[in-house]
C-alpha positions in Angstrom: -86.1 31.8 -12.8 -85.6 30.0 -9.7 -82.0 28.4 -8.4 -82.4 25.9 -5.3 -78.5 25.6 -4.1 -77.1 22.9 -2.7 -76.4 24.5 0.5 -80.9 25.1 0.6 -80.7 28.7 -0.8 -83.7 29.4 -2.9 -82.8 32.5 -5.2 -85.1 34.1 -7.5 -83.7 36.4 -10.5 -83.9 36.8 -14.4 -81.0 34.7 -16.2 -78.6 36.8 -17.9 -75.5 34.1 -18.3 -74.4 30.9 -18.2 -71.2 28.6 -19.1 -70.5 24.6 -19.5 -70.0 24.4 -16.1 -73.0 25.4 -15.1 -72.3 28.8 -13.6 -75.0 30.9 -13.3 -75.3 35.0 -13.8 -78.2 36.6 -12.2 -79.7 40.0 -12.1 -82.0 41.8 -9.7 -81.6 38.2 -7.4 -83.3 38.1 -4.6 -82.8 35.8 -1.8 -86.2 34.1 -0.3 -85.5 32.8 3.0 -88.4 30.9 4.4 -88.4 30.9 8.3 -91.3 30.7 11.6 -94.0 30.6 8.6 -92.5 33.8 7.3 -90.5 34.6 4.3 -88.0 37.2 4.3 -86.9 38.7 1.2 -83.1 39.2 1.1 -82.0 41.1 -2.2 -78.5 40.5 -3.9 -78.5 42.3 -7.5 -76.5 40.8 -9.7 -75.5 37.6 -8.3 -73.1 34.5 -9.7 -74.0 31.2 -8.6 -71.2 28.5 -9.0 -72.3 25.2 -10.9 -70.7 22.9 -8.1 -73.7 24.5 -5.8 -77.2 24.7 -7.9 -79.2 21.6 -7.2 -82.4 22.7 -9.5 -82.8 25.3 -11.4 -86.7 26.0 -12.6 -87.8 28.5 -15.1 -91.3 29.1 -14.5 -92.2 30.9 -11.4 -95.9 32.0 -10.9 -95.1 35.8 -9.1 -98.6 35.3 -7.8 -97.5 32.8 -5.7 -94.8 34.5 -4.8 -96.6 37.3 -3.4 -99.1 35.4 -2.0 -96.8 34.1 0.3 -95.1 37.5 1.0 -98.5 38.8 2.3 -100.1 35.9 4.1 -97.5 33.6 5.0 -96.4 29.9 4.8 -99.1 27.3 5.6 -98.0 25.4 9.0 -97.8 22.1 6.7 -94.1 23.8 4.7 -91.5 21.4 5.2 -87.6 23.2 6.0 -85.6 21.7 2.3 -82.8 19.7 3.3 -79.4 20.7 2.3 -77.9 18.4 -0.5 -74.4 16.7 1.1 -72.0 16.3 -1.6 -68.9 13.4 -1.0 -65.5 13.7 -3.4 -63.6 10.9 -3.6 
């Protein structure tokens, strides 16, 4: 699954928990940090994601496209995701 934060982290990983709240438990995550039309693989194992911070989670990931990018690239038309500002009251 995929987990776009709220801080623009885009962490890929297979689910293995999960509370009300949110809270997400990952294992074998792995950070993709897209920069200069590159992406950089950053791994993290098993990895907790607070509910506060995931913006969209998506469950079906295409790992072809995944390492399609690893081996050629971003296209020069990828947009940097904005991060998500949250205001408490």
């Amino acid at each position: 699954m995929c987990v776009f934060t709220c801080d623009a982290r885009f962490i890929v990983g297979t689910m293995i928990g999960y509370d009300q709240l949110q809270n997400l438990v990952l294992k074998d995550a792995i950070e993709r940090v897209y920069m200069n039309n590159q992406v950089e693989l950053v791994p993290l194992g098993l990895y907790i994601i607070r509910g506060d911070n995931v913006a969209v989670i998506s469950g079906d990931i295409d790992e072809n496209v995944l390492q399609k990018q690893e081996k050629e690239g971003l296209s020069s038309s990828a947009q940097v995701i904005k991060p998500v500002i949250q205001f408490t009251l």
